[in-house]
Steps between C-alpha positions, in 0.01 A plus 500: 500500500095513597426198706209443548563249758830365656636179435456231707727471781528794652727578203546892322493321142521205355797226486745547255728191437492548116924518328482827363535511107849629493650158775298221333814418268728510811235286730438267195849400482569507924162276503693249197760439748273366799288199620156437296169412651224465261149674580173376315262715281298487822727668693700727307220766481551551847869533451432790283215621740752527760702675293298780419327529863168325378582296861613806681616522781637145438850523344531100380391139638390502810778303762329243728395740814318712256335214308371283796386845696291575192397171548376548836442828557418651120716789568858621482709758698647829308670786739291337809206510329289189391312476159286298368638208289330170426650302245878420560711525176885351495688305222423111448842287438549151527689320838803427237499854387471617881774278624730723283384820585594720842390834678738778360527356175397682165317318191383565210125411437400352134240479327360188323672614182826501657553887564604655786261745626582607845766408811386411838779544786341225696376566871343173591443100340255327677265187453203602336193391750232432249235340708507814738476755221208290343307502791555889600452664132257278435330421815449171449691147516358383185722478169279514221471831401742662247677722763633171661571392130754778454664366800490090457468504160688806359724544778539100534906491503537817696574429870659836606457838500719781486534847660643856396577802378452506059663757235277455182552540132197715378210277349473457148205641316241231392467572109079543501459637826823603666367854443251437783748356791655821690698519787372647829654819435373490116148454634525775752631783313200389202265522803632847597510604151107428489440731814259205623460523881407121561563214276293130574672200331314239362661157505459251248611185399200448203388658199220761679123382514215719575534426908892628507393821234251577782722491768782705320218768440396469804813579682573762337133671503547483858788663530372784288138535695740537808632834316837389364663527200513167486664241182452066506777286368417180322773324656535126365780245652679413179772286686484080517159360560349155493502344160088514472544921538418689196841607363653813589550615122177377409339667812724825431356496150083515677610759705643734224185489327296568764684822547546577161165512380374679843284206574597518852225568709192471198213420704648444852574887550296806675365701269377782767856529625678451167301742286519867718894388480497485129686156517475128482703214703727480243667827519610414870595152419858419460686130389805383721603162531626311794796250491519300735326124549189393668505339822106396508484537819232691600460740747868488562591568140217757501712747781819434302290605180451822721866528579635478135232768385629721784870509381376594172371777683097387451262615808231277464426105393213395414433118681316272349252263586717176509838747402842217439258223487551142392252223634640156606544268207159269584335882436442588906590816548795531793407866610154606663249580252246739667452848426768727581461786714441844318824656727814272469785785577858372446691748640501877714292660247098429527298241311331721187131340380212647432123335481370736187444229277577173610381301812823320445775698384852383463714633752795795436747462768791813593804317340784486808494261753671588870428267775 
């Protein structure tokens, strides 16, 4: 397979704790006969993003050392090697739940619906330090914002967290736009198969105004005035959100047409670059989405929106202005507000920008991040 970049980690390819087709009878039936732990819609996208190396080089939830140095540090440690990391992930369960639960043990996770989707052989329960994970994701000791709702509010009976290693049934299709979610290794061979030599993600969570079609365009016209054959990805997060976020089949539906009719880029694109190529934006515009759930948490979401878009094998992320955002709840906002600067590199690979037409451009970051 044509990478065009490695996944994160330090790893050759991505993780790959999917049950192959021909053992999900035979794991559906071992899974019957073992302990259940319930996961919420919330976190059961990252269940299956574990599964299919959209976490690389993680291999489950993370067990306490690895949570609370992410915590302090915003890194963990493959093969001697530390990488960047900034939002811990593990599995919420309740202090009654925990109490019955021990390292070694195997589970079977399931999902609100009742059906098992994955086991976890258990490395770690441990109390579940809200108030410190607040405080470092978010930076700040206030609670009223919605990424401290997920915790108090959504999270409100879950006291503990667990740690391990996960074996996952493969994802079920969504019926309208199931066609769209691919695995890591789905998205890289389509990359390879397009011969693109760079590939800049753009991360939504809204149907796409005129600011986010410009920076889309943008990133990608960069790439290609540097001299590569360059491609964009219009890359929304279609896993939970707060319950005033457009829809994801509604938003799904804006972002079909827009592709569709070759609207893309109608008004916001180059003509002197686009016309000696005999193309328009939409011919190097492709539609993935991304399952897994917002954090809203800012600048530390926005370098784990960089690490997903890596695995997938991505090279560049376009960074918006106020990227993961969510203001307090009296309106404040909870992050700086002033202009960003034109550079903001997230990894090894350089920063790519360029001034041509915009005293303010958005920002395309190298997608990898290696402390």
């Amino acid at each position: 397979m044509l990478d065009l970049i490695p996944p994160h980690g330090g790893l050759a390819e991505p993780v790959s704790l999917t049950v192959p087709a021909d053992e999900v009878e035979r794991f559906r039936a071992e899974a019957a006969r073992l302990p259940e732990v319930p996961v919420s819609d919330a976190d059961l996208s990252s269940v299956y993003r574990f599964g299919d190396g959209g976490l690389s080089p993680l291999t489950g939830p993370m067990d306490e050392a690895t949570y609370q140095r992410v915590l302090d540090e915003c890194v963990i440690e493959r093969g001697g090697r530390l990488y960047a990391w900034t939002i811990p992930i593990a599995l919420p369960v309740t202090a009654e739940l925990a109490r019955k639960l021990a390292r070694g043990q195997t589970v079977a996770l399931a999902n609100s619906a009742g059906a098992v989707v994955a086991t976890l052989a258990i490395s770690d329960v441990y109390p579940w330090d809200k108030t410190k994970y607040l405080k470092s994701v978010y930076g700040t000791e206030r609670t009223d914002h919605p990424g401290a709702d997920m915790v108090l509010k959504g999270d409100a009976d879950n006291t503990h967290l667990l740690g391990g290693r996960l074996r996952v049934l493969p994802q079920p299709k969504h019926p309208e736009f199931g066609k769209y979610v691919l695995t890591p290794r789905e998205v890289r061979r389509l990359l390879a198969a397009k011969g693109w030599t760079r590939v800049v993600a753009f991360q939504t969570r809204n149907p796409l105004h005129r600011a986010h079609e410009y920076a889309l365009v943008y990133g990608l016209e960069t790439l290609l005035r540097a001299g590569h054959d360059a491609g964009a990805c219009l890359n929304p997060l279609i896993g939970e959100t707060k319950g005033d976020d457009v829809h994801a089949d509604v938003r799904m539906r804006t972002y079909e047409a827009l592709i569709a009719t070759r609207a893309l880029g109608e008004g916001d694109s180059d003509p002197a670059l686009w016309g000696p190529r005999g193309e328009s934006v939409p011919d190097r515009v492709i539609l993935l989405g991304l399952d897994i759930k917002m954090f809203y948490g800012g600048p530390k979401e926005a370098v784990m929106h960089a690490i997903y878009r890596q695995n997938f094998g991505f090279t560049d992320l376009v960074v918006g202005r106020k990227h993961a955002d969510a203001p307090f709840h009296d309106g404040t906002p909870i992050w700086a507000t002033s202009t960003p600067r034109r550079s903001s590199a997230l990894s090894e690979g350089s920063s790519r920008s360029s001034p041509s037409r915009s005293a303010s451009p958005p920002t395309t970051s190298r997608s990898g991040a290696s402390t």
